[in-house]
C-alpha positions in Angstrom: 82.2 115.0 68.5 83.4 113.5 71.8 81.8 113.7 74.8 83.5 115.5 78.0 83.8 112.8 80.6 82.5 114.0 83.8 81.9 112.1 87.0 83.2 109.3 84.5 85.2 106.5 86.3 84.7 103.3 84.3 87.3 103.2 81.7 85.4 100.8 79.2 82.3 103.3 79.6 84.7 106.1 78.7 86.2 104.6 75.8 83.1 102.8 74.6 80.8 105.5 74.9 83.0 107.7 73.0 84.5 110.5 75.9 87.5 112.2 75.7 90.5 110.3 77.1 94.3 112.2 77.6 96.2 109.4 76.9 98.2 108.3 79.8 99.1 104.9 78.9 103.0 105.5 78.6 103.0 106.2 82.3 100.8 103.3 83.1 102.9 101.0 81.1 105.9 102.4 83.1 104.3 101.5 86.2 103.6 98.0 85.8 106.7 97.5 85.0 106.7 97.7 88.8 105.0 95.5 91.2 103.5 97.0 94.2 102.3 100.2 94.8 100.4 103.3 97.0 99.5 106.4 95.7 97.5 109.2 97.5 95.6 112.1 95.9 92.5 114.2 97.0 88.8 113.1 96.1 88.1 113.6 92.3 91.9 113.3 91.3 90.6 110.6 88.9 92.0 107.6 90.9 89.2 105.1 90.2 89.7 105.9 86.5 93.1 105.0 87.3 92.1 101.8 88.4 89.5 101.0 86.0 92.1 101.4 83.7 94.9 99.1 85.0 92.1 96.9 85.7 91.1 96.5 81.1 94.7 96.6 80.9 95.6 93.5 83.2 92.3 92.1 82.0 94.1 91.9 78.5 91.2 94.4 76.9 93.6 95.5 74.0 89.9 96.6 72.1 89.9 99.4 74.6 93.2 100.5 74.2 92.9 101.1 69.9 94.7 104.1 68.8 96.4 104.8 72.4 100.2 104.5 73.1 100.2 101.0 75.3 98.1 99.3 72.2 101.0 97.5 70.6 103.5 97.8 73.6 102.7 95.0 75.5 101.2 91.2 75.0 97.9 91.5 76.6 97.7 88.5 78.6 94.5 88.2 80.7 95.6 87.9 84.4 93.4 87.6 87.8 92.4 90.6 89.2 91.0 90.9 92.4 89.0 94.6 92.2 88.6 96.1 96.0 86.9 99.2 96.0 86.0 100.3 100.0 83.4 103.3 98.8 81.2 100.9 97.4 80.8 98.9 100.6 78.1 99.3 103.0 79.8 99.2 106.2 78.0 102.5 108.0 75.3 99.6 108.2 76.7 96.7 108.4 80.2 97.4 110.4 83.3 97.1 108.5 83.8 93.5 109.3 81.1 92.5 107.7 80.5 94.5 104.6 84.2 93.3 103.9 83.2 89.7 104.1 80.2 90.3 102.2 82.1 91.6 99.2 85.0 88.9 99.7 81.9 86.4 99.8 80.7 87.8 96.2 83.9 87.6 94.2 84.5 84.1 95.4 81.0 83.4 94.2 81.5 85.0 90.9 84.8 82.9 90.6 83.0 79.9 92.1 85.4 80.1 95.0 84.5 78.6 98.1 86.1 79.2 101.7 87.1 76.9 104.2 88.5 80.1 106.1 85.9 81.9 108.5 87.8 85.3 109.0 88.6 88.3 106.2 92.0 87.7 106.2 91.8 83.9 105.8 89.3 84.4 103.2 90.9 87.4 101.4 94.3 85.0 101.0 92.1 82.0 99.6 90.8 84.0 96.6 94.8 85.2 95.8 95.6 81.2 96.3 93.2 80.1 94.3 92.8 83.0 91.7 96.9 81.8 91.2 95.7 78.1 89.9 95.6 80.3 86.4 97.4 83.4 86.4 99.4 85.4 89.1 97.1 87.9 90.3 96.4 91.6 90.5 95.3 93.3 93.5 93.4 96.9 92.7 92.1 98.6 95.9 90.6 102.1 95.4 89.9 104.0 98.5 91.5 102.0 101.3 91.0 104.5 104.0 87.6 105.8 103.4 86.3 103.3 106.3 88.7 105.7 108.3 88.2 108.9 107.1 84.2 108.6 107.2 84.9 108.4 111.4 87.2 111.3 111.6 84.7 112.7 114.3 84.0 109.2 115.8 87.7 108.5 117.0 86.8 105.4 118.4 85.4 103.5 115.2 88.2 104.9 113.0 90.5 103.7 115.2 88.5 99.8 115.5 87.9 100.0 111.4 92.0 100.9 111.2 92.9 97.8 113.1 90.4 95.8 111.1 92.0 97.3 107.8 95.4 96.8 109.2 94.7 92.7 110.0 93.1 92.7 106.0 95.9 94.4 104.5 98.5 92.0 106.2 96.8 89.1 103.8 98.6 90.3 100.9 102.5 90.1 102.1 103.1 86.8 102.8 101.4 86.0 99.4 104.3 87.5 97.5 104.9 84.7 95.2 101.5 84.9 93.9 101.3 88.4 93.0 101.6 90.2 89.3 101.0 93.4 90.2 99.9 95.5 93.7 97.9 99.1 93.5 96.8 101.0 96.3 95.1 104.6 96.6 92.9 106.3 99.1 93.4 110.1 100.2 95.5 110.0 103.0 99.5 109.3 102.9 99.7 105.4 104.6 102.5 106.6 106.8 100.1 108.9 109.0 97.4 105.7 109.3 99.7 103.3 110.0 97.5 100.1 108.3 100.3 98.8 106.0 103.1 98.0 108.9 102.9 94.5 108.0 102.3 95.7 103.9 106.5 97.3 104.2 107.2 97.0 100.4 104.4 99.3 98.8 106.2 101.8 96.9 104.9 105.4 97.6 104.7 107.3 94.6 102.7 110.1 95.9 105.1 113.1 95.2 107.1 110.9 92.7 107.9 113.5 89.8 107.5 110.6 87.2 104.3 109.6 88.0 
């Protein structure tokens, strides 16, 4: 018998491990039809699932996907995809400055990247460059506006992490040309946060009734 997938949000572990999955790969191969992307939901909504599944999918993991809708749909090509996920970053420590540069600083050494760039934004548009020497890329962020909403009773640092978010975020616009695919979630609706005014062609698909 299959297992009942709680508190499970790694899609390989999910389908390797034999849970239960509602197959929702129509809709997903809908979306990436598409190319950039926002959509907000509250905590436990399964949008780190989400991701971890667009991520196999753009990672061409078609053994992942046997028996489910998208398995013969599409080509599987393997493309770059540059995995951002803010809840697993240490910034009450650290500040939010530097546990993003930490984790830029550990996906370019796992792609044996290295920076000539000293800020986030510099560095954040160097992996897209050079991740785009093989295959246009695919950006994934999961919980963009936890840094944020952690400091909802600390005005002052949620507003210094939003204009630290809103300077990161601007990396990704002008790198068009390089881009697959664009996916953004987190729990509050962008418009009220104001970090993606530079970021002006993310499609909102929070209260979309396709999706």
């Amino acid at each position: 018998m299959k297992k009942l997938p709680i508190g499970i949000q790694d899609f390989r572990k999910l389908r390797e491990d034999n849970y239960i999955y509602v197959d929702k790969t129509e809709l997903l191969f809908q979306l990436i039809q598409g190319s950039c992307y926002f959509l907000s939901r509250p905590r436990r909504f399964g949008k780190s699932l989400l991701i971890s599944t667009l991520k196999e999918i753009f990672s061409g993991s078609r053994e992942l996907f046997d028996g489910l809708w998208i398995q013969d749909k599409i080509d599987w090509k393997p493309h770059q995809v540059l995995h951002i996920d803010f809840s697993r970053m240490d910034y009450s420590t650290l500040g939010l400055k530097t546990a993003i540069n930490e984790h830029l600083e550990m996906i370019a050494k796992k792609r044996g990247i290295l920076f000539q760039s000293s800020s986030n934004k510099g560095k954040f548009q160097e992996l897209i460059v050079n991740l785009f020497k093989t295959e246009k890329v695919v950006i994934l962020i999961d919980e963009y506006d936890k840094p944020i909403i952690d400091y909802l009773t600390d005005i002052k640092q949620a507003n210094e992490n939003r204009e630290i978010l809103k300077n990161f975020y601007s990396a990704i616009k002008p790198l068009d040309e390089y881009l697959k695919f664009v996916f953004i979630t987190g729990v509050s609706k962008f418009s009220k946060i104001s970090v993606f005014s530079d970021l002006n062609n993310l499609n909102d698909i929070t209260i979309s009734s396709k999706f």
